[in-house]
Structure formats: structure tokens, C-alpha cells
matplotlib code that plots the C-alpha trace (Angstrom):
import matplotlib.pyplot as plt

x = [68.5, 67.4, 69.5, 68.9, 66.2, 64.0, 60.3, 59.7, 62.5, 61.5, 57.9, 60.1, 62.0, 59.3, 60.9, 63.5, 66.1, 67.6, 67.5, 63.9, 63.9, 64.1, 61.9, 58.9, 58.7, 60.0, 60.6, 56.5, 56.5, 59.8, 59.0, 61.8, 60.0, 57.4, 55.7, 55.9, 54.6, 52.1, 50.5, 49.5, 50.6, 48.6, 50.5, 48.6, 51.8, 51.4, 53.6, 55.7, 56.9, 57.7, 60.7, 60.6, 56.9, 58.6, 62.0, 60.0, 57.7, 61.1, 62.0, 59.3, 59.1, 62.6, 61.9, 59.0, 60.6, 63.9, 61.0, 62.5, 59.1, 55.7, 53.2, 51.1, 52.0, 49.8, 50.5, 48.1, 48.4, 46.4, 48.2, 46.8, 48.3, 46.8, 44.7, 47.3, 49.9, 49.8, 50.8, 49.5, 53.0, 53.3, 49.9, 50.3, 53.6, 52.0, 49.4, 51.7, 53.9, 50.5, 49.4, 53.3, 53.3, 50.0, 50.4, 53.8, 52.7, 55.8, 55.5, 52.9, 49.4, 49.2, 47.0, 46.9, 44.6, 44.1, 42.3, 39.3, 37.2, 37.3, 40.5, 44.1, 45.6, 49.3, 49.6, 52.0, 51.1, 52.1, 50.1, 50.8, 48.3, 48.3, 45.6, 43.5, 41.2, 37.8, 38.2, 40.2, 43.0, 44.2, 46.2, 49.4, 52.3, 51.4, 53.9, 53.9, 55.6, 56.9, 58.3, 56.6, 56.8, 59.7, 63.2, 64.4, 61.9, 64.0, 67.4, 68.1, 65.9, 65.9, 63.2, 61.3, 59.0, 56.8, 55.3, 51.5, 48.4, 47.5, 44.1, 43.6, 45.8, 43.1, 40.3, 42.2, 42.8, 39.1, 38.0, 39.9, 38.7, 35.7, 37.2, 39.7, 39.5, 41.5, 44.5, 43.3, 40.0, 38.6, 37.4, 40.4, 40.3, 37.2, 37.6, 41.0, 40.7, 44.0, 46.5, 45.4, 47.5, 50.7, 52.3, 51.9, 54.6, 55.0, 57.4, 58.8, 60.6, 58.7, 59.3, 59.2, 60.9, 61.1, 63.4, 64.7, 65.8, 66.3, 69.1, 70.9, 71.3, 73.0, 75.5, 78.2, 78.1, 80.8, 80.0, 78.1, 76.7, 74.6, 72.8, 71.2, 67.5, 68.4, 70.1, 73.5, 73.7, 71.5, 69.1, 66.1, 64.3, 63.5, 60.2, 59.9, 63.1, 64.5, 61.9, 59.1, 59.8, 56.3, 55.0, 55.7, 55.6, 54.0, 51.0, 51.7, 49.6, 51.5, 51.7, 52.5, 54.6, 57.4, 60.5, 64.2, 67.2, 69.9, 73.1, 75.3, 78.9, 79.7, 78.2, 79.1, 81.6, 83.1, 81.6, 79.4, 76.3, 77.0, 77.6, 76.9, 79.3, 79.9, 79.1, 76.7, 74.4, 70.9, 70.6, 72.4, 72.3, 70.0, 70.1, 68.0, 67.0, 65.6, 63.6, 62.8, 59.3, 58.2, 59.4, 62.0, 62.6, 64.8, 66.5, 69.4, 71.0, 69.7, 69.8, 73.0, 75.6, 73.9, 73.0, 69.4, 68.8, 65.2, 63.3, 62.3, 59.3, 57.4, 59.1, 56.3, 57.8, 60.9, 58.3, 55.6, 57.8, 59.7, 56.3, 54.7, 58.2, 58.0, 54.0, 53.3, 49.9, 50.3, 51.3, 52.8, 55.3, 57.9, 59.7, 64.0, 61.9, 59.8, 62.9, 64.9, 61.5, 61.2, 65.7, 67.3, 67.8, 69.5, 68.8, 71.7, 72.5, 74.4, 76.0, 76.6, 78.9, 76.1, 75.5, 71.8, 71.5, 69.7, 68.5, 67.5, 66.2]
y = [-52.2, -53.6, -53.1, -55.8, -58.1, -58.8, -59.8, -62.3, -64.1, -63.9, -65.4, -68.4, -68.7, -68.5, -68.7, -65.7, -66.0, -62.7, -59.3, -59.0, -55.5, -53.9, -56.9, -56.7, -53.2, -51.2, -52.8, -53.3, -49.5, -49.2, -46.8, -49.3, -52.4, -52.5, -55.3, -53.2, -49.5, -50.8, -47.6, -49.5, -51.6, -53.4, -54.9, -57.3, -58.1, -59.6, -56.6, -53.4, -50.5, -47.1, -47.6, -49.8, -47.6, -44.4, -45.7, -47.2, -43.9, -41.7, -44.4, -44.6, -40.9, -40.1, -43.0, -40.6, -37.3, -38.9, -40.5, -43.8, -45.2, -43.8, -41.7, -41.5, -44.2, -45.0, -48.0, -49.4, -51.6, -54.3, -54.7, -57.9, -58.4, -55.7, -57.0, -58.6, -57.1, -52.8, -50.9, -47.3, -45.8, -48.0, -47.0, -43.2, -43.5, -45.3, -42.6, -39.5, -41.0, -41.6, -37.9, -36.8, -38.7, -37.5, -34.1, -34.4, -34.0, -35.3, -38.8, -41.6, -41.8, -44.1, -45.7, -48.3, -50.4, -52.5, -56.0, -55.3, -58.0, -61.5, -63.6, -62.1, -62.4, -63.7, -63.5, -61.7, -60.4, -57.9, -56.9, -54.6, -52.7, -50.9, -49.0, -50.0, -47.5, -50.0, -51.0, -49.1, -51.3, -54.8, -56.8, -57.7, -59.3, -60.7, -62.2, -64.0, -66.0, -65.3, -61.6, -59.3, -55.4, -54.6, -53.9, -56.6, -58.9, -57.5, -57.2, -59.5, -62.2, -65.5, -65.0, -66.8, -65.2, -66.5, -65.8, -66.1, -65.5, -62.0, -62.1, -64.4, -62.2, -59.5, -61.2, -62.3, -58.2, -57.5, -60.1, -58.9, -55.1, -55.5, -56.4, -53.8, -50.2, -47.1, -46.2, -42.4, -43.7, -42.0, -45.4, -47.3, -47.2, -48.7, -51.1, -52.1, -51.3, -53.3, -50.8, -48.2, -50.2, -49.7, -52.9, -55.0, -55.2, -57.2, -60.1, -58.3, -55.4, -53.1, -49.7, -47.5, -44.7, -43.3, -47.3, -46.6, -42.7, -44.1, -46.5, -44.4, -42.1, -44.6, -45.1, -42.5, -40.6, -40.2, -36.9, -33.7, -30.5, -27.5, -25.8, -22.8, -22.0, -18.2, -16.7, -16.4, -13.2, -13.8, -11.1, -13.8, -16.6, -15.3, -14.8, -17.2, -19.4, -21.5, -22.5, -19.9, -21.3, -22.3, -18.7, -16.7, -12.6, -12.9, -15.1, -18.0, -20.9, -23.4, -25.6, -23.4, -25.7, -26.3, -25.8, -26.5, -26.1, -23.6, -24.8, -21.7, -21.8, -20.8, -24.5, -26.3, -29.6, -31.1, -34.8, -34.6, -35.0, -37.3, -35.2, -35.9, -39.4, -37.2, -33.8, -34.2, -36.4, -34.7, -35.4, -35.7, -39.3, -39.5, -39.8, -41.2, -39.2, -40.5, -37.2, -38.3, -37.1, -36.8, -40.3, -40.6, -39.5, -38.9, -36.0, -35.0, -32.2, -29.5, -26.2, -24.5, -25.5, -27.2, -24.8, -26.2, -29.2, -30.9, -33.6, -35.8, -37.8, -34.6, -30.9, -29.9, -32.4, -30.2, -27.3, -29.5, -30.4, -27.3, -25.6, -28.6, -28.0, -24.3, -24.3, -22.3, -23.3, -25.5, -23.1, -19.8, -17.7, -18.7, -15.8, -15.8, -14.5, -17.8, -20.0, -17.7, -18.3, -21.9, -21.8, -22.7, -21.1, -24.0, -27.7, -30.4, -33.6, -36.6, -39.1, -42.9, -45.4, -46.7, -43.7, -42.6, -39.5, -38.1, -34.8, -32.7, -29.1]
z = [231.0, 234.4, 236.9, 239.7, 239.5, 236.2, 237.1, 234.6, 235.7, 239.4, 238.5, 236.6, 240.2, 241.8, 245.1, 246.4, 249.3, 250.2, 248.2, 248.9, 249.2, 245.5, 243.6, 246.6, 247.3, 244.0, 240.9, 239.9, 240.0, 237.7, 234.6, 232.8, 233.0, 230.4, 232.7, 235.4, 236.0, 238.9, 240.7, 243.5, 246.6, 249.4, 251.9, 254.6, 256.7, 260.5, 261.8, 260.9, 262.4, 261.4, 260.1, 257.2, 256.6, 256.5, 254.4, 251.8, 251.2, 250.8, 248.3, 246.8, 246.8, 245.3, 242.6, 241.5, 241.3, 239.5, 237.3, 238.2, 239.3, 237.6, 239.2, 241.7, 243.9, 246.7, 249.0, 251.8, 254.6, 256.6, 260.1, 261.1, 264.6, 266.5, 269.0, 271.1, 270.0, 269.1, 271.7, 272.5, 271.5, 268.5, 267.5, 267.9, 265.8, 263.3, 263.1, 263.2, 260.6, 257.9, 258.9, 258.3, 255.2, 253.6, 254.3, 251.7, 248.2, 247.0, 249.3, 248.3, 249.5, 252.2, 254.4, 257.1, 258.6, 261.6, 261.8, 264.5, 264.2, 263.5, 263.7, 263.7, 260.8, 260.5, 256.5, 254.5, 250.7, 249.0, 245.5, 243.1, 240.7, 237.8, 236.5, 233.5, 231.5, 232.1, 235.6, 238.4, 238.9, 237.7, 240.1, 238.3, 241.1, 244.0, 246.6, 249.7, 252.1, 255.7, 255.1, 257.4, 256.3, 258.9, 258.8, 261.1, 258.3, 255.0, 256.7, 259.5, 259.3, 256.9, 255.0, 252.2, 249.1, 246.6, 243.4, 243.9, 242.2, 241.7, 241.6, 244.3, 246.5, 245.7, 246.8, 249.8, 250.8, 250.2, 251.9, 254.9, 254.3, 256.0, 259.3, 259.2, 260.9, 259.5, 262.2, 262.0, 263.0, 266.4, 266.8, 267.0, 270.7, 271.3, 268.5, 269.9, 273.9, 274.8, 273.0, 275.7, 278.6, 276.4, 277.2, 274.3, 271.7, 268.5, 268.2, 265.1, 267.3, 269.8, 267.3, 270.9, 269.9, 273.8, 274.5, 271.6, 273.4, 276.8, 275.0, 272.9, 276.4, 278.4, 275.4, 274.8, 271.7, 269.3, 269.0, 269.7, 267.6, 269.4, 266.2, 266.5, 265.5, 265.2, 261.9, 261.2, 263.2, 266.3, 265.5, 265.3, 264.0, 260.2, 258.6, 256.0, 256.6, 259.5, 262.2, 260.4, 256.9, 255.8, 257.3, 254.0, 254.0, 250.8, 252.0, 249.8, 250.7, 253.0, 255.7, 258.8, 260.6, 257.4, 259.3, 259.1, 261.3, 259.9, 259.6, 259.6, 258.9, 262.6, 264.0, 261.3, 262.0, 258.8, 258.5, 261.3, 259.3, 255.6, 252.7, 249.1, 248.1, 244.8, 244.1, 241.9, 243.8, 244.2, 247.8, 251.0, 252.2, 254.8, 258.8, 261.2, 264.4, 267.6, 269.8, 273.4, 273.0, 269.2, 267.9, 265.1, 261.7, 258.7, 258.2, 255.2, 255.1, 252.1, 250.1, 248.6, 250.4, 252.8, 254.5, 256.1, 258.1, 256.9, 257.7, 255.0, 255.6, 255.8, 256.2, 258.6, 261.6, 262.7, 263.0, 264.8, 267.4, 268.3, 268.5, 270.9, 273.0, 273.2, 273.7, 270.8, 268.6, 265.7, 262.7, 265.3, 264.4, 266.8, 267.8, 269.8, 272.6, 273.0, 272.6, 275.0, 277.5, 276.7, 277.8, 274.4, 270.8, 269.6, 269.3, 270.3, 268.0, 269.5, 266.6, 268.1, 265.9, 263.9, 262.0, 264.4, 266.0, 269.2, 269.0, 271.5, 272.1]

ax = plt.figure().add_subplot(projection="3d")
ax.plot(x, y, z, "-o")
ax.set_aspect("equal")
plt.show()
């Protein structure tokens, strides 16, 4: 049975008004949907921002390991409105976020790309794929309309979407590839020299995570956790858990910087951090974390008896950042002697009313 929103019956619409969310971004991948089972998405949207980027690749990523939506996914982006409108900050979170992502083997692939040449481009499509054993790909939904890829686009906004051509949309993207640049590109500043002066900001939201800081600050929380990075008894960080998780004292093969944030019995506050709705749900809902200095992220809390704190876009960022803080090299053992140097062994969250948190260390 489908569950929310049948394709066919979309294309005889042709024309959506809310609830965009599910048939735009998900259901083409769905592995119930015998017209469906699409492997790939390109997006050209106007704007986006790391938000809506980095929700969609966790749901996209959960949909595959719950074999909800087929696999591999891979999902790349055009950003048309970068030449007078990316700022420095917006572009470096972009950039961190598609490194984050990519280094996850359980997340999508994903790319994104930046109109450098030519015209701007204000269009928004998005086409899905799905592979075919004599060409790569064949282009099978196509939509477009006014709905940017953001948050404030899918949730706040009055939005229309259309049913369109699927193989026009394709030519469309390709046509556009040429005057595109890759974000990671070393070029990208040269290609786009206004997003060094950092004061551009799209229309769509400016996705600074450091406003985004500075206004949650002002505001009084509704609460507040210190979490220690140590273990349970204070002896140390841990070889192969906590901070030093992806440093393993057998030598197994992993990124050095996998972290999480032990949540021991002695700092842990019932309902401070949302809890599985029933207990057999196989995640923690997630929470949204804003860091003065390293952007914002996901993070749910994990293991038996939730006993870890994660991030979830890529299990590498908790580690990345502590280490950047402390000035330890990317991939260090991080020792209670370098936190006690650096002045902390514990990190400090800060829950507002809307459910976001600041953390700190």
C-alpha cells in the first residue's frame, strides 16, 4: 500500500499545493512503488541552505537502511544564484556539509554545484533517474515550479509544483552543466570572487550558522546540561570509544576523527534530549545543534541505553571539531590532559523552546 501520495495520480493533478515534501524529494526512490525505485536526483533550485541539504540526506539515508527507498541514492545540485548572492560562510558550510556527507557510507552521494558563468539561473527542477541496463540512467519524474530546495521553500512558504517533462528537464540540467563549477573546487574563489567579502545572502534565508549562534545567545534557554568527554569514572578519554572512537586498539580501518559524546548516568537529565516515542523505534528522534564556530548539525542520541551522543550527518563531525578546538591534528588521540590544557573535559548543551540546541565546549 502507498502511504501518502501515489505518483500516477500526482502526474494526473498535475499541479500540487502543499505536502510537497514526501512526493518531490522521496517517493520516486520508494522500493513500494513499482513506478518508482529512481536512483537518482538533480536538483537546479535558485537557493538552499544546509538545512533542508543535510535533512533530506538523513532521510534519504534512513529510507535506505530500513530498505524503504532502494540503493544507492545519489542526489546533485545546481545552485544557480551564486554570483550575487553566496556568501563566504554560506559557501564554506555548504562545502563542509558535502565533505561530511560523503565521507558517510551510509548517506547518499552528493554533489553540488555553482552556476559561474553565463546568466544566473532562477529555475527550480527536480528529476529523478533510474538506472537502465543500456544506457546509464533514464529520466523518469521531473517537477518544477517555484519551490526552491530550502526549508523556509517546503515549510513556510506558498509554493506551487508541476508535473513536467522528464526528458526535457534533462536536457535542461545538462545544458546548464557546462557553466557550472563543483563547490569543492579550489577554483570556486576565483570563479566566484564576490563570496570572499561575506556580505551577500540569499533572499531564501542567510543559513549563517554564527547569526544563527549570536541569536540563540541573547535568548534564555530552557535549559542546560554539562556532559563530560571523559569516562564514567574520570580516569580518561577511552581508546576506541567516546572522543577516540574511530582510533581502534585493534587497527581496524576507520575515519580518525569518529567521535561521540558519552552520556553517562551521572549527567544524564530525564527528557532533556527526545527519547524514542515507543520503545521499539530504531532511532532517537533527532536534534538540531547550532556550535559558535563549526556551523550546525544533527545529532540523536545512540547505543544501549543511550548511552552516546552522535552526530548524524556524519559521525566524524563531533571529533573534527573538538580536535580543531583543542588544537590537536585531524585524526589525534585526544588525551584528559589536552582537554584539561585546552580548560574543559566536558561540553555544555543549552535547549531553547523550539526544540534547538547550542552546544558549547
Amino acid at each position: 500500500m502507498i502511504d501518502t501520495f501515489d505518483i500516477m495520480e500526482i502526474n494526473k493533478r498535475g499541479f500540487l499545493t502543499e505536502a510537497f515534501e514526501e512526493p518531490v524529494l522521496y517517493a520516486p526512490a520508494r522500493t513500494d512503488l513499482i513506478a518508482g525505485q529512481c536512483t537518482k536526483l538533480e536538483i537546479i533550485t535558485a537557493f538552499t541552505d544546509c538545512e533542508r541539504i543535510s535533512t533530506h540526506m538523513i532521510g534519504l539515508s534512513e529510507g535506505m537502511s530500513n530498505n524503504r527507498f532502494v540503493k544507492p541514492l545519489s542526489v546533485e545540485i545546481i545552485l544557480g544564484m551564486t554570483k550575487s548572492s553566496l556568501s563566504k560562510k554560506k559557501h564554506e558550510d555548504i562545502c563542509r556539509l558535502v565533505q561530511q556527507i560523503n565521507e558517510n557510507s551510509m548517506m547518499p552521494n552528493l554533489s553540488c554545484r555553482y552556476i559561474c558563468s553565463g546568466c544566473e539561473v532562477h529555475s527550480k527542477i527536480y528529476l529523478w533517474s533510474r538506472p537502465d541496463e543500456h544506457i546509464d540512467y533514464v529520466p523518469s519524474f521531473a517537477y518544477c515550479g517555484s519551490l526552491n530546495y530550502t526549508m523556509n521553500a517546503f515549510f513556510k512558504r506558498r509554493e506551487s509544483v508541476c508535473v513536467c517533462d522528464p526528458a526535457n528537464a534533462l536536457f535542461y540540467y545538462r545544458e546548464l552543466l557546462k557553466d557550472t563549477i563543483d563547490c569543492l573546487s579550489p577554483e570556486v574563489p576565483n570563479q566566484l570572487k564576490n563570496i570572499t567579502n561575506g556580505m551577500n545572502e540569499d533572499i531564501e534565508g542567510p543559513d549563517n550558522s554564527e547569526q544563527e549562534y549570536l541569536k540563540y545567545d541573547a535568548m534564555m534557554p530552557t535549559d542546560k546540561l554539562e556532559v563530560s568527554l571523559l569516562k564514567s569514572d574520570g580516569s580518561g578519554t577511552g581508546y576506541g570509544s567516546g572522543v577516540n572512537w574511530g582510533i581502534r586498539p585493534n587497527g581496524t580501518a576507520r575515519n580518525l576523527n569518529q567521535a561521540y559524546i558519552p552520556y553517562n548516568k551521572l549527567d544524564k537529565k530525564e527528557g532533556f534530549f527526545p527519547d524514542r516515542i515507543n520503545p521499539d523505534d530504531e532511532n532517537c528522534p533527532m536534534f538540531r545543534v547550532i556550535t559558535k564556530d563549526y556551523g550546525a548539525f544533527h545529532m540523536r542520541m545512540a547505543q544501549a541505553g543511550n548511552k552516546g551522543l552522535h552526530s548524524v550527518e556524519s559521525n566524524a563531525i563531533i571529533g573534527e571539531w573538538i580536535r580543531k578546538k583543542i588544537g590537536v591534528p585531524s585524526g589525534g588521540f585526544v588525551t584528559k590532559q589536552m582537554l584539561e590544557h585546552y580548560g574543559k573535559t566536558y561540553v555544555t548543551f543549552r535547549k531553547y523552546q523550539d526544540g534547538v540546541y547550542i552546544l558549547d565546549f
